[in-house]
C-alpha positions as CSV (number, residue, x, y, z in Angstrom):
1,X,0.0,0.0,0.0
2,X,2.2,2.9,-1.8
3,X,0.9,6.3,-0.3
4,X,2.0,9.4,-2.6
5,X,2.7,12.7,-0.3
6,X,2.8,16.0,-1.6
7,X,5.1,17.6,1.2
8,X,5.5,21.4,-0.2
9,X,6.8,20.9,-3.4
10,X,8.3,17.7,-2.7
11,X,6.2,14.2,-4.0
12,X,7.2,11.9,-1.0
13,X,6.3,8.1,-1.4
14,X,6.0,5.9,2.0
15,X,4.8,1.9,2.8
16,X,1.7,1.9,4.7
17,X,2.6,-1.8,5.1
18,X,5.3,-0.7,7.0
19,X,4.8,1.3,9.9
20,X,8.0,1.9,12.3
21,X,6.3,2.0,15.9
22,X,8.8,4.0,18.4
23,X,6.1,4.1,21.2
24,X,6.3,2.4,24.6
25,X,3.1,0.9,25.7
26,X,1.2,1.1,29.3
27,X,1.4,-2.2,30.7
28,X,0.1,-3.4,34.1
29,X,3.0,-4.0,36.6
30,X,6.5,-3.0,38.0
31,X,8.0,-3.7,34.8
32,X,6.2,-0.6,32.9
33,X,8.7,2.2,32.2
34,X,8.1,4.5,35.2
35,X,9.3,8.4,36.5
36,X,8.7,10.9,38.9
37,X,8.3,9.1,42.2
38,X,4.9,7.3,41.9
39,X,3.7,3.9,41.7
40,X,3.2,1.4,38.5
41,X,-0.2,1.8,36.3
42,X,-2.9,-0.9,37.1
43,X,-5.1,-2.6,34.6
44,X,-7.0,-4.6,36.4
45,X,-10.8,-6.3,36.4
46,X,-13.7,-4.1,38.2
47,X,-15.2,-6.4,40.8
48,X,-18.8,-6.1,41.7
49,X,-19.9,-7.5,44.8
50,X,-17.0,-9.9,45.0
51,X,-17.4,-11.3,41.2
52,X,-14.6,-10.4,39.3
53,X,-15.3,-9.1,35.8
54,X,-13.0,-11.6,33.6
55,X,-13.4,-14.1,31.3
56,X,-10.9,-15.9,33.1
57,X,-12.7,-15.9,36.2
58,X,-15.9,-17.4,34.9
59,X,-17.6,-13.7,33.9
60,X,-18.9,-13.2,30.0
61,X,-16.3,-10.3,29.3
62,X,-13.2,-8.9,30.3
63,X,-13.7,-5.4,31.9
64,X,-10.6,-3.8,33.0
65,X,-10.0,-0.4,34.7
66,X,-7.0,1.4,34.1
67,X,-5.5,3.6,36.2
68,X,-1.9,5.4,35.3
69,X,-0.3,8.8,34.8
70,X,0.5,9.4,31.1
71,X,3.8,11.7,32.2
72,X,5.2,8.9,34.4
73,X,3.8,5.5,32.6
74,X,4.9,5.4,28.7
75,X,5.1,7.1,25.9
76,X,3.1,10.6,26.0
77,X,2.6,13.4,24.1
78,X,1.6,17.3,26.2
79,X,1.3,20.9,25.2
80,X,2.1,24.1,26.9
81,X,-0.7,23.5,29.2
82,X,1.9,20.8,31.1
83,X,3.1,24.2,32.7
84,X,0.4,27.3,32.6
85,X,-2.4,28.0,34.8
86,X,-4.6,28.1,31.7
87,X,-5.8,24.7,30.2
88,X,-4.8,23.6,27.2
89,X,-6.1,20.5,25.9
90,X,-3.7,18.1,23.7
91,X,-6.7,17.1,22.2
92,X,-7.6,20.3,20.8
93,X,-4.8,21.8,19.8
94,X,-2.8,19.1,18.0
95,X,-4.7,19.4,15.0
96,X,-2.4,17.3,12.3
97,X,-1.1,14.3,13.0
98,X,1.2,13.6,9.9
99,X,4.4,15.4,10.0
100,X,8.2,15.7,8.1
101,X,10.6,14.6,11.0
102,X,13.8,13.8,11.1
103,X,16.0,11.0,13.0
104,X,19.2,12.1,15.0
105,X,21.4,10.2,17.2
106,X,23.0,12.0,19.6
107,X,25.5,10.8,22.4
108,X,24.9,13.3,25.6
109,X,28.3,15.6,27.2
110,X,29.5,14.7,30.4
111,X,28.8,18.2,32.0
112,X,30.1,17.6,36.4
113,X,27.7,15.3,37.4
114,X,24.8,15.1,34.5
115,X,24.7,14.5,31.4
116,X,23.2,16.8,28.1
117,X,22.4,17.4,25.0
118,X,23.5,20.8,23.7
119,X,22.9,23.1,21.1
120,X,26.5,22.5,18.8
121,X,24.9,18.7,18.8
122,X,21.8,19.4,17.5
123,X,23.6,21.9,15.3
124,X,25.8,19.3,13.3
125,X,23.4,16.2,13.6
126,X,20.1,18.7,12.0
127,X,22.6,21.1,9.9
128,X,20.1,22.9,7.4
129,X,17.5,20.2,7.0
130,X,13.6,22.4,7.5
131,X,11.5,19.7,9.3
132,X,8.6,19.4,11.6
133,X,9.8,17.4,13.8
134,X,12.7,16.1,15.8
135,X,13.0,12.5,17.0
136,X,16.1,12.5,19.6
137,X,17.7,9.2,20.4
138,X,20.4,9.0,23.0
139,X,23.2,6.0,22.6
140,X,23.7,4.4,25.0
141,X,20.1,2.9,23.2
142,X,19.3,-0.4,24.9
143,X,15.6,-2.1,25.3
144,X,15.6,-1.4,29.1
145,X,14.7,2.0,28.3
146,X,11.6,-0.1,28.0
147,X,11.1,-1.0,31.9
148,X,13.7,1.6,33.4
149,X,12.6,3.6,36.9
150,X,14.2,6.9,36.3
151,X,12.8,8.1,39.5
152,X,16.3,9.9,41.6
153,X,18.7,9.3,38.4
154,X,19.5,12.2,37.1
155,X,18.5,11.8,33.6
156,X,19.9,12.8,30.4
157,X,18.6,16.4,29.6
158,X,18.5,19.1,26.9
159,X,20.6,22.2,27.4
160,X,18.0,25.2,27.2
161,X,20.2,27.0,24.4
162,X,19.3,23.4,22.6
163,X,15.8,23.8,22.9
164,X,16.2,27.6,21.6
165,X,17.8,26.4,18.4
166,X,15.0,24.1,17.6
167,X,13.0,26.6,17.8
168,X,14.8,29.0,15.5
169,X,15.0,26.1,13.6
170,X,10.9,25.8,13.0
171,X,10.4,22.6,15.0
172,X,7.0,22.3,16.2
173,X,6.8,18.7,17.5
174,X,10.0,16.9,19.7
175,X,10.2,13.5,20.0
176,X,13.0,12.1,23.3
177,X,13.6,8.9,24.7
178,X,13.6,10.6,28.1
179,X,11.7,11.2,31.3
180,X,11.6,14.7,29.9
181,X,13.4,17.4,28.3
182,X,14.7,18.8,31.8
183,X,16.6,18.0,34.1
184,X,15.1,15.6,36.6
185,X,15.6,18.0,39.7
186,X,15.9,21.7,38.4
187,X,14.2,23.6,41.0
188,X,11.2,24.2,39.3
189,X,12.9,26.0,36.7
190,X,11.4,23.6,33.4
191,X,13.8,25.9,30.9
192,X,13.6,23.4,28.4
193,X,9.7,23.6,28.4
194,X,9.5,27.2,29.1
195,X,12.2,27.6,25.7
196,X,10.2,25.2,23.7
197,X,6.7,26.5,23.8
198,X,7.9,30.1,24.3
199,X,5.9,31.2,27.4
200,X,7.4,34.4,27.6
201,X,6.1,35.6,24.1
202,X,4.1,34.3,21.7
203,X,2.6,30.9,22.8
204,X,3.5,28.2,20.5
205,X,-0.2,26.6,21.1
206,X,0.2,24.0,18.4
207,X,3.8,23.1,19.4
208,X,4.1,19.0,21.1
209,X,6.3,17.5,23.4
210,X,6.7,13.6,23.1
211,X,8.5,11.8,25.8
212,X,9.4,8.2,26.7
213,X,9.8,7.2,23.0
214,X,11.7,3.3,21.9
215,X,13.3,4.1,18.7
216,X,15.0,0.8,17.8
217,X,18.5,0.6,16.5
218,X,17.4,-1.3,13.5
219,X,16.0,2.6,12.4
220,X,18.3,4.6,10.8
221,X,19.4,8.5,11.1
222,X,17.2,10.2,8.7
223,X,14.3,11.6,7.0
224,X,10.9,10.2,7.9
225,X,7.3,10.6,7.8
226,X,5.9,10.7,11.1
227,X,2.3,9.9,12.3
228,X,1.5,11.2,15.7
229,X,-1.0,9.1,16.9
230,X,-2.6,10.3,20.4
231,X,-5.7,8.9,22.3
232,X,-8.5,11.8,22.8
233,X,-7.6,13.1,26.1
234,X,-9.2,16.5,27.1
235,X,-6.1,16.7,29.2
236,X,-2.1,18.5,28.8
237,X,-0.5,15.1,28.2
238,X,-1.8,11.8,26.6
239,X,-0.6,8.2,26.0
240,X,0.5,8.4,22.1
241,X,1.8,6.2,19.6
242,X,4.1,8.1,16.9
243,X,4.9,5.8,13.7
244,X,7.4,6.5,11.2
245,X,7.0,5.6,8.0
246,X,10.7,5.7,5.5
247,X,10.6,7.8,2.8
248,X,10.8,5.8,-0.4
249,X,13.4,6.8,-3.0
């Protein structure tokens, strides 16, 4: 299933077939990727006066409850009202879902005792290349990013004059295999948010965060089309599934 894309006045060509999932899924249990200092998400069967709704346990349907936090249990994607008093709903203001991103690997600096990405990185991995969006990975990129509990590590983070220079650059929609683009404890300073979505001027209303993203080493560096799936939240955050799809020569 050969999709044809006119992308300005580019004719892009992408497999349907052949999706490239980079999400990490909610999952009942310890194991589920997990930050900022709360417990694992649930899924589990409501129970009505001591029958418990499962097919397992003699009932006609499964009917689970879920209970999670989408900024601490998988992959999620939130707008500028993560960090404003007004509300801003990802499910109103992300209003396309198919985007131009592009791929980087980037290996974080040793800065004392953390670890970031800066701006001279992002610089020579991007160069001149006009896209949409950004999807970071960070080497070392093993599958426990999968099941890691980044609560007290002091995660990898971006530099704020990074985040500035996407910006610049026109990037509406960042894609990280991180907690978030902060630093874990920053004293409430979020510089990488405040940078990205430019609270102090012009709010960039349409602009996404995506955090706790899997992209697989089997995916190359490069130019992709990128489908930002999200579930219809009236919320700031909301579990989402972004798919690549490679661009076709």
């Amino acid at each position: 299933m050969i999709a044809q894309i006119q992308y300005n006045s580019r004719k892009l060509k992408i497999d349907l077939t052949k999706p490239l999932d980079i999400s990490i899924p909610i999952k009942d249990g310890d194991s589920n990727v997990n930050a900022w200092y709360i417990g694992p998400p649930k899924i589990q069967p409501v129970v009505f006066d001591k029958d418990v709704i499962s097919v397992e346990k003699g009932a006609l349907v499964n009917f689970n409850s879920i209970t999670f936090n989408p900024h601490s249990h998988g992959t999620h994607t939130e707008t500028v009202g993560h960090i404003t008093k007004e509300k801003y709903s990802i499910n109103k203001h992300l209003k396309r879902f198919f985007f131009l991103a592009e791929v980087i690997t980037v290996a974080p600096e040793k800065q004392g005792e953390d670890y970031v990405i800066s701006a001279k990185q992002l610089q020579f991995a991007i160069g001149n290349k006009k896209r949409e969006a950004l999807v970071v990975r960070t080497i070392p990129n093993t599958k426990d990013k999968k099941t890691k509990q980044y609560s007290n590590t002091n995660w990898t983070y971006f530099e704020e004059d990074a985040i500035r220079l996407l910006v610049k650059k026109g990037i509406k929609h960042l894609l990280v295999d991180l907690p978030s683009v902060d630093r874990e404890e920053d004293g409430g300073e979020l510089k990488g948010h405040k940078a990205f979505w430019n609270t102090r001027g012009a709010i960039r209303k349409d602009a996404t965060i995506t955090e706790f993203i899997y992209v697989s080493n089997k995916i190359k560096d490069g130019s992709y089309m990128l489908n930002l799936q999200i579930a219809p939240f009236e919320n700031d955050a909301t579990p989402s599934k972004p798919v690549l799809y490679k661009i076709l020569e």
